[in-house]
PDB file of N, H, CA, C and O in Angstrom:
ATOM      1  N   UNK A   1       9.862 -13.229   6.881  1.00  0.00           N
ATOM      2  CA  UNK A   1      10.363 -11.889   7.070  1.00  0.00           C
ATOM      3  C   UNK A   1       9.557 -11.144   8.128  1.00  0.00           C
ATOM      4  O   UNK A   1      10.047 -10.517   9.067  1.00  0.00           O
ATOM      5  N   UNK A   2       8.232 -11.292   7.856  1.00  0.00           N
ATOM      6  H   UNK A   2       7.833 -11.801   7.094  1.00  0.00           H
ATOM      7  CA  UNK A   2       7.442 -10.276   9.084  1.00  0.00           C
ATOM      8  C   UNK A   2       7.288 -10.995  10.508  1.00  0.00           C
ATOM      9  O   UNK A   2       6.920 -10.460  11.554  1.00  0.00           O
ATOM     10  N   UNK A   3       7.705 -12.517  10.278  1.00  0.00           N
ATOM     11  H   UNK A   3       8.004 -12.952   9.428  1.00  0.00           H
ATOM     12  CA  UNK A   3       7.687 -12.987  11.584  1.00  0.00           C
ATOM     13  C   UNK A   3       8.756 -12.495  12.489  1.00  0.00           C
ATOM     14  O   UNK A   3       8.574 -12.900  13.638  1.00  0.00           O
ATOM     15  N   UNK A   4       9.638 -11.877  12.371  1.00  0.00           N
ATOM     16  H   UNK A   4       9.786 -11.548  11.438  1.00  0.00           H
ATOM     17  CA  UNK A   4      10.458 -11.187  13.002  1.00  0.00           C
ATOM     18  C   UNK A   4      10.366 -10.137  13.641  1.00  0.00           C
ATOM     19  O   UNK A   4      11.425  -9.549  13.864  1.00  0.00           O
ATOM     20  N   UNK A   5       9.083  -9.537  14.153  1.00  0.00           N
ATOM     21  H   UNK A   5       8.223 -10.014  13.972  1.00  0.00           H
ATOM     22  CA  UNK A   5       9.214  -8.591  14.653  1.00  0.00           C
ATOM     23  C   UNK A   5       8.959  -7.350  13.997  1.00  0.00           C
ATOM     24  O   UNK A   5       9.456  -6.407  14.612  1.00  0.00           O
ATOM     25  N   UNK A   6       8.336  -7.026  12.930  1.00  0.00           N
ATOM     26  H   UNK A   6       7.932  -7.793  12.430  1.00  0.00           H
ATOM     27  CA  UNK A   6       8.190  -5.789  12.214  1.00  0.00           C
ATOM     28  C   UNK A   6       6.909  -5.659  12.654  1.00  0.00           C
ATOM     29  O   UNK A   6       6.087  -6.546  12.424  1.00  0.00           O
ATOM     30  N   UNK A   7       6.591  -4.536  13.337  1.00  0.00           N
ATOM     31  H   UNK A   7       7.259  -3.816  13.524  1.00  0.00           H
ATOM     32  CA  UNK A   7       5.576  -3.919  13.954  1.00  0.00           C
ATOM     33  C   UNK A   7       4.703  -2.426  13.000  1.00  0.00           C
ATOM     34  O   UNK A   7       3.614  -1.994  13.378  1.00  0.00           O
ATOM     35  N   UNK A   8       5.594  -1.745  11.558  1.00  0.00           N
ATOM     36  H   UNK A   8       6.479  -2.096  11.251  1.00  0.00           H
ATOM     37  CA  UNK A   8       5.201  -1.250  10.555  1.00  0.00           C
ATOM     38  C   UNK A   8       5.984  -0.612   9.993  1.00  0.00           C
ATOM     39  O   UNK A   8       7.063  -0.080  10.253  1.00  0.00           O
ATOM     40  N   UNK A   9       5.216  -0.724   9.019  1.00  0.00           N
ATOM     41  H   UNK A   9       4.339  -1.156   8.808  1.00  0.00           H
ATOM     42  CA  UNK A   9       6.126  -0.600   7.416  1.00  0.00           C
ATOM     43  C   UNK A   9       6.057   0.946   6.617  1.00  0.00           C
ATOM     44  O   UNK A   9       4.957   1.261   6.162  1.00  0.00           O
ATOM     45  N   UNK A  10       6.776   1.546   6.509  1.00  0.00           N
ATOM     46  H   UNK A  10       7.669   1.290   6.879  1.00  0.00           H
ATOM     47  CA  UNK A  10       6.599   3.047   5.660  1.00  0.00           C
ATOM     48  C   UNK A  10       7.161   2.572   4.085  1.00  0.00           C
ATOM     49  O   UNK A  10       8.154   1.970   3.677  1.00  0.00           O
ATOM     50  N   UNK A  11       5.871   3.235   3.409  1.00  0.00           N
ATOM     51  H   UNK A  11       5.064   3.724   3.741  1.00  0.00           H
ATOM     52  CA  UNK A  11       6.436   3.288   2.240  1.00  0.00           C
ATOM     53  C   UNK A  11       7.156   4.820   1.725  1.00  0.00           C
ATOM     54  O   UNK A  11       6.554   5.858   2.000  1.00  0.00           O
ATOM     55  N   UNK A  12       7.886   4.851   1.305  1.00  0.00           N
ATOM     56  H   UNK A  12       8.375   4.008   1.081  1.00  0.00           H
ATOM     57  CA  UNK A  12       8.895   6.328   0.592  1.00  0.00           C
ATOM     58  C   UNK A  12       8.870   5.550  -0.527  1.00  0.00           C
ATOM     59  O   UNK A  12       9.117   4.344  -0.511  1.00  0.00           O
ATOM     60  N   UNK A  13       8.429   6.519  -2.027  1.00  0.00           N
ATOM     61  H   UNK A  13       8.229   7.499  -2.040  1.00  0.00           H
ATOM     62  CA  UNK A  13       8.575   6.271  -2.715  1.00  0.00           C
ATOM     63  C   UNK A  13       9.125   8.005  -3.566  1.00  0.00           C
ATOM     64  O   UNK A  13       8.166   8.739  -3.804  1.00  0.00           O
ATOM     65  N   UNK A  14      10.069   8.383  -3.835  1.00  0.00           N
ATOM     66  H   UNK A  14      10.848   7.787  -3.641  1.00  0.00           H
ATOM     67  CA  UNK A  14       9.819   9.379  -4.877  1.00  0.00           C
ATOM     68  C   UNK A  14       9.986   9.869  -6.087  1.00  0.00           C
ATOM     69  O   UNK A  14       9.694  10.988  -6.510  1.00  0.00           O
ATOM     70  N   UNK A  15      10.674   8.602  -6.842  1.00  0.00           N
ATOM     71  H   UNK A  15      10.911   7.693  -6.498  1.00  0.00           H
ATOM     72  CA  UNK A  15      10.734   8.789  -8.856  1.00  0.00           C
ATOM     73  C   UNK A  15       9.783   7.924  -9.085  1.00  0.00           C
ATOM     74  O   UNK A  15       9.880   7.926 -10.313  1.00  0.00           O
ATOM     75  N   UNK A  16       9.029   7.265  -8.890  1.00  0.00           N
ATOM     76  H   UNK A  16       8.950   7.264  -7.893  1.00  0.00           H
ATOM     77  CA  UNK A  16       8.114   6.597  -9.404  1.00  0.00           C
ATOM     78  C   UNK A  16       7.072   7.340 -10.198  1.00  0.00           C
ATOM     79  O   UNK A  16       6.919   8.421  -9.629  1.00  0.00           O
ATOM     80  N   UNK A  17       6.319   7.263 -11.203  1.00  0.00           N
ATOM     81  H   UNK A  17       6.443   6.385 -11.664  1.00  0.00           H
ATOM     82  CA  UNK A  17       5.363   7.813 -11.415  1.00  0.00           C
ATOM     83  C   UNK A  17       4.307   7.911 -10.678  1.00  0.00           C
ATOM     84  O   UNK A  17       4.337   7.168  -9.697  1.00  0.00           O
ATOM     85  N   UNK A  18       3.171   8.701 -10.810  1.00  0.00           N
ATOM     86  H   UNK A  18       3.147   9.305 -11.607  1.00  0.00           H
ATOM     87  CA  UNK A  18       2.003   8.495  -9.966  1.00  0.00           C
ATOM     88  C   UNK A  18       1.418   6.849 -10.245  1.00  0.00           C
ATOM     89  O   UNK A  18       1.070   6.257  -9.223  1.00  0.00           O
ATOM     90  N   UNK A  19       1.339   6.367 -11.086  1.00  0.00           N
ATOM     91  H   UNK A  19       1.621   6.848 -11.916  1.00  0.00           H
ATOM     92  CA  UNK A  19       0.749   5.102 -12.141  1.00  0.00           C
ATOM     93  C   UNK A  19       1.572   3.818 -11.180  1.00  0.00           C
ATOM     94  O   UNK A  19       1.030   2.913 -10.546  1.00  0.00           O
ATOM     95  N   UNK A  20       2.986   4.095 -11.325  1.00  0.00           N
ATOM     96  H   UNK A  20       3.427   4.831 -11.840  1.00  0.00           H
ATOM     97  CA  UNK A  20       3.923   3.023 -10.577  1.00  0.00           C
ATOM     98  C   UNK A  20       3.794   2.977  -9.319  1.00  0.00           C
ATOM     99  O   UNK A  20       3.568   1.933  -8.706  1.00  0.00           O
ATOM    100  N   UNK A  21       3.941   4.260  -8.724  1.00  0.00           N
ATOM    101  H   UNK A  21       4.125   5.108  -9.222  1.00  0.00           H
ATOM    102  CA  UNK A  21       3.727   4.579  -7.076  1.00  0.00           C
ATOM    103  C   UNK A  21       2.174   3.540  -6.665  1.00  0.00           C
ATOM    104  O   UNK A  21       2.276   2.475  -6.057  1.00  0.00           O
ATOM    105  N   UNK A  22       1.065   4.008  -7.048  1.00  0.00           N
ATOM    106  H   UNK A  22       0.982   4.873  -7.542  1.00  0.00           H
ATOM    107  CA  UNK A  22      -0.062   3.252  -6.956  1.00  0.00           C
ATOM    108  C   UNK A  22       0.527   1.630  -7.090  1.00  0.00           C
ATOM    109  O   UNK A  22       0.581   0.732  -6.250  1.00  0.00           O
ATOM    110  N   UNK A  23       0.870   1.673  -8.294  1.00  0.00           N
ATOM    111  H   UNK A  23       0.826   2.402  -8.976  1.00  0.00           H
ATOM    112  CA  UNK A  23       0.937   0.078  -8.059  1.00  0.00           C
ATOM    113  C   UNK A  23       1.643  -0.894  -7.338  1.00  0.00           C
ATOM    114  O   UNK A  23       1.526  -2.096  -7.098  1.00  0.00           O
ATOM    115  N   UNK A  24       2.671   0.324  -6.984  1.00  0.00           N
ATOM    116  H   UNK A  24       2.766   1.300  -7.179  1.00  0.00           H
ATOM    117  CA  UNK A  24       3.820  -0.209  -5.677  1.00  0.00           C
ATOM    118  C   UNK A  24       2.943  -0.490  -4.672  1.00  0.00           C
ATOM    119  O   UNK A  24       2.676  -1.671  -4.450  1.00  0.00           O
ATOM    120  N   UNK A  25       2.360   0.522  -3.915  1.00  0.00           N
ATOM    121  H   UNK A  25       2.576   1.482  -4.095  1.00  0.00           H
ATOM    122  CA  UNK A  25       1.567   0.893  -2.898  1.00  0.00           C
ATOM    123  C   UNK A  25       0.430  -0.371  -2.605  1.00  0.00           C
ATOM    124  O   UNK A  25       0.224  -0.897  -1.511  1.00  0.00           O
ATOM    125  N   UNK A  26      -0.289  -0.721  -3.993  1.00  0.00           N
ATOM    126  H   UNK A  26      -0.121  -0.294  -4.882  1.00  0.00           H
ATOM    127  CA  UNK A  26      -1.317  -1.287  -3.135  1.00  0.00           C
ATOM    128  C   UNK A  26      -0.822  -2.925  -3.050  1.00  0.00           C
ATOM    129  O   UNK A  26      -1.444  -3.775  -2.413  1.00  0.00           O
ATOM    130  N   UNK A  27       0.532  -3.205  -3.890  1.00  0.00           N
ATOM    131  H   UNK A  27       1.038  -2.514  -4.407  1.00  0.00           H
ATOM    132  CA  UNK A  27       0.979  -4.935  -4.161  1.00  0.00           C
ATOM    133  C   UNK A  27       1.550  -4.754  -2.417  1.00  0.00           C
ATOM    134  O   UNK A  27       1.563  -5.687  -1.614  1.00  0.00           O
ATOM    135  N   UNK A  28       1.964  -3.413  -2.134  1.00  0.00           N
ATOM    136  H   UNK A  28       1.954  -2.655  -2.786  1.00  0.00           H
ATOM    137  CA  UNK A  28       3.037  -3.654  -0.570  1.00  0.00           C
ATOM    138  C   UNK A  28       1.564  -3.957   0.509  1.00  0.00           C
ATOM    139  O   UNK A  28       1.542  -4.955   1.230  1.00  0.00           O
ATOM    140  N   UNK A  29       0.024  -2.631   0.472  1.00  0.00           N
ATOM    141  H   UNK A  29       0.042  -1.821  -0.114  1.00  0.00           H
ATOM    142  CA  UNK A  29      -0.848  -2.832   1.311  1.00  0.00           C
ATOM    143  C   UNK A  29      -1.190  -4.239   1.158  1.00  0.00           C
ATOM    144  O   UNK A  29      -1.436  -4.826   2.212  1.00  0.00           O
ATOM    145  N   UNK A  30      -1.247  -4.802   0.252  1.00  0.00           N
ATOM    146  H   UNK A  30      -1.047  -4.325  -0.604  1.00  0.00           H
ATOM    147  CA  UNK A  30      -1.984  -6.636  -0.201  1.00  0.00           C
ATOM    148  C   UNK A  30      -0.766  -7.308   0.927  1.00  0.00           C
ATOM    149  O   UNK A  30      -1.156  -7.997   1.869  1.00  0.00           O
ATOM    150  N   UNK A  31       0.257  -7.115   0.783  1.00  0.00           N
ATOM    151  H   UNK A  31       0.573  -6.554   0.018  1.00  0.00           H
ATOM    152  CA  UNK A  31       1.407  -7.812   1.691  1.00  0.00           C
ATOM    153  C   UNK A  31       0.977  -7.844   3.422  1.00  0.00           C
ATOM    154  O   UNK A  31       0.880  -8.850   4.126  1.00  0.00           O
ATOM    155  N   UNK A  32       0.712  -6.071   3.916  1.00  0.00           N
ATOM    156  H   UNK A  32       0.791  -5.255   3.344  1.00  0.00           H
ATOM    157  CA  UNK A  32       0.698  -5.902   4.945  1.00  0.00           C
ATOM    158  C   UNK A  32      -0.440  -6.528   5.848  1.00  0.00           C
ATOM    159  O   UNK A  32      -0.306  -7.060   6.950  1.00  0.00           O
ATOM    160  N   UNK A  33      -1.487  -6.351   5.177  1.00  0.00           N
ATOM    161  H   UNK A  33      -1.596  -5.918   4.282  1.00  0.00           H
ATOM    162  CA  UNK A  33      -2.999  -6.423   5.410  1.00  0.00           C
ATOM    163  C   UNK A  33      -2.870  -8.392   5.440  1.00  0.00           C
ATOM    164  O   UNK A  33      -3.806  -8.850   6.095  1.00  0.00           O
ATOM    165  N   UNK A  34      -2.236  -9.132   5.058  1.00  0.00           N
ATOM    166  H   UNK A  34      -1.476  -8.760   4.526  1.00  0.00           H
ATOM    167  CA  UNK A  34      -1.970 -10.442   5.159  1.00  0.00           C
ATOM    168  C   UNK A  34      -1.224 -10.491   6.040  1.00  0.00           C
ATOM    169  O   UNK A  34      -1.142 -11.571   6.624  1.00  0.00           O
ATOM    170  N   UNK A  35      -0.411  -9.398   6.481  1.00  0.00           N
ATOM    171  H   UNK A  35      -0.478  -8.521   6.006  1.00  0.00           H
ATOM    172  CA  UNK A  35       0.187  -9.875   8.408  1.00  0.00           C
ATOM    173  C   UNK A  35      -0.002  -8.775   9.432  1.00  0.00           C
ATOM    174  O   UNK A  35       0.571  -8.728  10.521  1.00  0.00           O
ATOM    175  N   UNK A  36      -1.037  -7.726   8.871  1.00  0.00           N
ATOM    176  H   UNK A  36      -1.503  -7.764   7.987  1.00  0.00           H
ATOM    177  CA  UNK A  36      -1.898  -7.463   9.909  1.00  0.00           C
ATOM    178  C   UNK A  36      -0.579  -6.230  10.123  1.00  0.00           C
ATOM    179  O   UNK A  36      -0.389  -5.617  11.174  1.00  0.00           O
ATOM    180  N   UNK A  37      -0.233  -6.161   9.581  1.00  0.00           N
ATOM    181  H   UNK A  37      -0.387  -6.659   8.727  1.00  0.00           H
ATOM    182  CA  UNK A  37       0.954  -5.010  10.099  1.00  0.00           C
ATOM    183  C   UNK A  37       0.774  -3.360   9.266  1.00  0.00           C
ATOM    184  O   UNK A  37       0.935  -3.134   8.066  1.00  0.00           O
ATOM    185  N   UNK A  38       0.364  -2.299  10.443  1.00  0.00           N
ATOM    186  H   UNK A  38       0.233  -2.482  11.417  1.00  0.00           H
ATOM    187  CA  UNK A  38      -0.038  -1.548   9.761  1.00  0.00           C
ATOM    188  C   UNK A  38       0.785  -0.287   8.845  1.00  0.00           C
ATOM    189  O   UNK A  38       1.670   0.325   9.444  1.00  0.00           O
ATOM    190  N   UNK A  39       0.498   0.069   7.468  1.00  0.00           N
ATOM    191  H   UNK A  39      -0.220  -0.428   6.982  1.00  0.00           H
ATOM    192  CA  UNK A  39       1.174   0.613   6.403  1.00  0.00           C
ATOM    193  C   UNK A  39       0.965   1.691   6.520  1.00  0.00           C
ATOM    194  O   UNK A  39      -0.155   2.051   6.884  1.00  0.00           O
ATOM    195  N   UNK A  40       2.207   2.813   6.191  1.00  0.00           N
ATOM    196  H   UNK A  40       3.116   2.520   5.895  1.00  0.00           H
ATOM    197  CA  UNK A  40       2.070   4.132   6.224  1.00  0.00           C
ATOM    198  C   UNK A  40       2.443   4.746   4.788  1.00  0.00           C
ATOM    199  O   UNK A  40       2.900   4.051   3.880  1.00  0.00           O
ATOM    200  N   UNK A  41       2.218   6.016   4.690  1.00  0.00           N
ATOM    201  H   UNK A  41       1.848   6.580   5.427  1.00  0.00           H
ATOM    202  CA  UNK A  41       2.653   6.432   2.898  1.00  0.00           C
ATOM    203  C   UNK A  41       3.531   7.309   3.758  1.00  0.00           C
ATOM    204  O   UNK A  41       3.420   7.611   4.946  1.00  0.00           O
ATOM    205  N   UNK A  42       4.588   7.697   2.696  1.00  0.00           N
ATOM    206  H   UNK A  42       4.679   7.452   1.730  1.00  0.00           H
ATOM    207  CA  UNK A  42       5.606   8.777   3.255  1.00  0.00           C
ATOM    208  C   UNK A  42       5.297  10.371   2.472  1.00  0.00           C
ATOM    209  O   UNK A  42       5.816  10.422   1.357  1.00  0.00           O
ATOM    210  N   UNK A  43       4.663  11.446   2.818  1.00  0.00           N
ATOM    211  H   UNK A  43       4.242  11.405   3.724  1.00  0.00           H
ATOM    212  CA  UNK A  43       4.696  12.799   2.383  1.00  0.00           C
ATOM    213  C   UNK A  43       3.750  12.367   1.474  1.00  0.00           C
ATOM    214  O   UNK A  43       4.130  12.928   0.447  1.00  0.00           O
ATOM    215  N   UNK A  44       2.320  11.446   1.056  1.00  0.00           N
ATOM    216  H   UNK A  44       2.011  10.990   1.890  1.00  0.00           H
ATOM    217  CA  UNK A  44       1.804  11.321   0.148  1.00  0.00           C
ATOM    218  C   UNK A  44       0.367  11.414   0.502  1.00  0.00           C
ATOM    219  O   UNK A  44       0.007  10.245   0.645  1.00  0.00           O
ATOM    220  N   UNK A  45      -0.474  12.072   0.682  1.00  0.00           N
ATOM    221  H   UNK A  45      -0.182  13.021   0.566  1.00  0.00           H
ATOM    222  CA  UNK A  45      -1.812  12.277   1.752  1.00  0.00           C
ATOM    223  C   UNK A  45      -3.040  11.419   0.692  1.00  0.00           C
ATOM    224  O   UNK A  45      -4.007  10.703   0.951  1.00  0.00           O
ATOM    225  N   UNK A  46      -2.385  11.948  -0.654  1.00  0.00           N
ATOM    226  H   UNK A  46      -1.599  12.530  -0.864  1.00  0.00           H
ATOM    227  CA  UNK A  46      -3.588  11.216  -1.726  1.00  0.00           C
ATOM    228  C   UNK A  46      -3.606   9.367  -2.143  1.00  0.00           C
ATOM    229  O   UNK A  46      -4.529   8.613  -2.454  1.00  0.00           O
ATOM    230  N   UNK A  47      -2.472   9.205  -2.006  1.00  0.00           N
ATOM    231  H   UNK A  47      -1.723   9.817  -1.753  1.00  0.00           H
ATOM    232  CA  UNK A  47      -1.734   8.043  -2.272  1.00  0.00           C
ATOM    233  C   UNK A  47      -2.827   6.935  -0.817  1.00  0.00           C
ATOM    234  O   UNK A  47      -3.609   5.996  -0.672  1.00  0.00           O
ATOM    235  N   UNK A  48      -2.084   7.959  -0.130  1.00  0.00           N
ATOM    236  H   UNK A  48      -1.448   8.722  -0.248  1.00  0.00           H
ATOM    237  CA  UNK A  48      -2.510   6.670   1.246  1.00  0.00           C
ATOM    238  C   UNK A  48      -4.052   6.687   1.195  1.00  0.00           C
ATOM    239  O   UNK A  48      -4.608   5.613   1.425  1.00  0.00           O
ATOM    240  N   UNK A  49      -4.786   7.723   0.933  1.00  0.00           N
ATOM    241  H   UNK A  49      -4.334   8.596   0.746  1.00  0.00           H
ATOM    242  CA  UNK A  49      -6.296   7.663   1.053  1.00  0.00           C
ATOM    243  C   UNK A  49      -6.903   6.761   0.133  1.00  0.00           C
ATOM    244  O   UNK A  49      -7.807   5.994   0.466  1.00  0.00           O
ATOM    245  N   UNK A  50      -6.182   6.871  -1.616  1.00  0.00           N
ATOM    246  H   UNK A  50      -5.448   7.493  -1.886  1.00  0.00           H
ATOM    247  CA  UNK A  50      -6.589   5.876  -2.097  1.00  0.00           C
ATOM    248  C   UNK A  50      -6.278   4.265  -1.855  1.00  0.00           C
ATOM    249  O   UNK A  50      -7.022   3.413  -2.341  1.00  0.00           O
ATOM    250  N   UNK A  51      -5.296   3.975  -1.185  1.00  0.00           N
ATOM    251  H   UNK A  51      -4.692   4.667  -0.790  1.00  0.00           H
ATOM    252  CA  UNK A  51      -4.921   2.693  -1.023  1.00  0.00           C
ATOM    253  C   UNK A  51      -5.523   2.175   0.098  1.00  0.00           C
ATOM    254  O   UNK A  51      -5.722   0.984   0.338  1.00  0.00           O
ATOM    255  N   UNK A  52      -5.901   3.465   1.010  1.00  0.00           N
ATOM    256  H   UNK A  52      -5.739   4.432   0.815  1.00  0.00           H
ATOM    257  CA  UNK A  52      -6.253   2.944   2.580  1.00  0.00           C
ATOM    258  C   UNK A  52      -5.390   2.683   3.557  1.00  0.00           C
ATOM    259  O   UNK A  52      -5.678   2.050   4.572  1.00  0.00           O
ATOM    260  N   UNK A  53      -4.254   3.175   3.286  1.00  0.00           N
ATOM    261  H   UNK A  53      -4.020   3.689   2.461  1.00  0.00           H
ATOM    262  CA  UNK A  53      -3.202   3.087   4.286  1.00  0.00           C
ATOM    263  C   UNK A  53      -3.738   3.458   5.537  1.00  0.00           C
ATOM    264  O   UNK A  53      -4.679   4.252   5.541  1.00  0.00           O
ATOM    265  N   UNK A  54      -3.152   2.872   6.946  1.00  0.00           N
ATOM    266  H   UNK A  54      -2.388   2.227   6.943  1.00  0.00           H
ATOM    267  CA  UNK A  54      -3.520   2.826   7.950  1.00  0.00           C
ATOM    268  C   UNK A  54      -2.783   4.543   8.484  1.00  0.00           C
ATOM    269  O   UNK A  54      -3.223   5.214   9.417  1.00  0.00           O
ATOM    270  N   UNK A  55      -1.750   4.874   7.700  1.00  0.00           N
ATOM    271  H   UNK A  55      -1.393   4.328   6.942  1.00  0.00           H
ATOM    272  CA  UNK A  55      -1.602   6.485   8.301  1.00  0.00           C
ATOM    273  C   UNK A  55      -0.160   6.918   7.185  1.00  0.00           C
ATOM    274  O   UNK A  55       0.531   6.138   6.530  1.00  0.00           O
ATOM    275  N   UNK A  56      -0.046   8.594   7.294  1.00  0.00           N
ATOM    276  H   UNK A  56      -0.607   9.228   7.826  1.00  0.00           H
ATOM    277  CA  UNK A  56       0.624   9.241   6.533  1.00  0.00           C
ATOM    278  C   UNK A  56       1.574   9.779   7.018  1.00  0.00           C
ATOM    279  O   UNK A  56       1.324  10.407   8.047  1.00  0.00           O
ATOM    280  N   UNK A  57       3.064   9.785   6.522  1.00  0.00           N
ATOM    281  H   UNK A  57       3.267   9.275   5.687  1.00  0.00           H
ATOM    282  CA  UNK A  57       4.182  10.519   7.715  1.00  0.00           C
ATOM    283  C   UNK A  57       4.193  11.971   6.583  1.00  0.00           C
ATOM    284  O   UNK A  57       4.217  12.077   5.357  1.00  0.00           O
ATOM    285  N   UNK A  58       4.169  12.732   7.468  1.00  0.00           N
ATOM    286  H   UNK A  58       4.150  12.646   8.464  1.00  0.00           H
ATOM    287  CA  UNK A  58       4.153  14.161   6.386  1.00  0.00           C
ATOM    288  C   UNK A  58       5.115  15.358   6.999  1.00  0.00           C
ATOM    289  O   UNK A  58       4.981  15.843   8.123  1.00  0.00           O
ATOM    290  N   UNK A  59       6.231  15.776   5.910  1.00  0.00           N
ATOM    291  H   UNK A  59       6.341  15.382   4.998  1.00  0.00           H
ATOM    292  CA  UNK A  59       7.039  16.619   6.887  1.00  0.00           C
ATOM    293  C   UNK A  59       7.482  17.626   5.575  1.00  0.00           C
ATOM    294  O   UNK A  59       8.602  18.132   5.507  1.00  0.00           O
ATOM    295  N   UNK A  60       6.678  17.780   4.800  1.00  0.00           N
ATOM    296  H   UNK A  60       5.769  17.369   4.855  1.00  0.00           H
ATOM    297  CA  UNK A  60       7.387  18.733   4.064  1.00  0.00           C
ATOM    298  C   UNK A  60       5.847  19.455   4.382  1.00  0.00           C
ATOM    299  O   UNK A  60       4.842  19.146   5.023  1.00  0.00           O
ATOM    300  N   UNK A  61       6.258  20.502   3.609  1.00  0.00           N
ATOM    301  H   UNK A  61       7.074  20.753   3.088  1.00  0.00           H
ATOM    302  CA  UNK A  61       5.177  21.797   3.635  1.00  0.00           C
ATOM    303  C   UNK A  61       4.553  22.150   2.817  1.00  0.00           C
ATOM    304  O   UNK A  61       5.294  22.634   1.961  1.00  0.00           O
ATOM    305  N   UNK A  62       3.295  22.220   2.466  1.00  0.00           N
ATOM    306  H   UNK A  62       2.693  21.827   3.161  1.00  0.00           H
ATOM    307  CA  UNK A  62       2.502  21.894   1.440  1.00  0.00           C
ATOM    308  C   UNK A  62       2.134  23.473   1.900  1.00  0.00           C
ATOM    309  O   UNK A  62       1.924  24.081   2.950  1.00  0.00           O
ATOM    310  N   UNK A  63       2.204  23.859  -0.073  1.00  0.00           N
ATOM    311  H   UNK A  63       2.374  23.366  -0.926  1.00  0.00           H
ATOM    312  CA  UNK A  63       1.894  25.094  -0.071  1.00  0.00           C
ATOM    313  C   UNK A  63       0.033  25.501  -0.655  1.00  0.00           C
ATOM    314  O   UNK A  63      -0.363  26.667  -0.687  1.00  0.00           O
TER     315      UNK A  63
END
């Protein structure tokens, strides 16, 4: 699958629990980090810091 050309991956996650989200997050970073392809969190600033995501897409407005 990643030999094709996927240059990076966003995760969006938003019914998940915080508990599930994490565990989504770091089974997808274990994936990425094995093809070197770098992972983003979607609107999640805490999420990606704990997992180490390589960056955060953020477009809502945090009050």
């Amino acid at each position: 699958m990643f030999g094709n050309g996927v240059t990076i991956i966003q995760l969006r996650e938003k019914t998940a629990s915080k508990e599930e989200f994490l565990k989504l997050a770091k089974e997808v970073k274990g994936i990425t980090d094995k093809y070197s392809i770098p992972l983003i969190i979607n609107d999640n600033v805490e999420m990606a810091k704990a997992i180490d995501a390589d960056g955060v897409h953020c477009i809502s407005y945090y009050k």
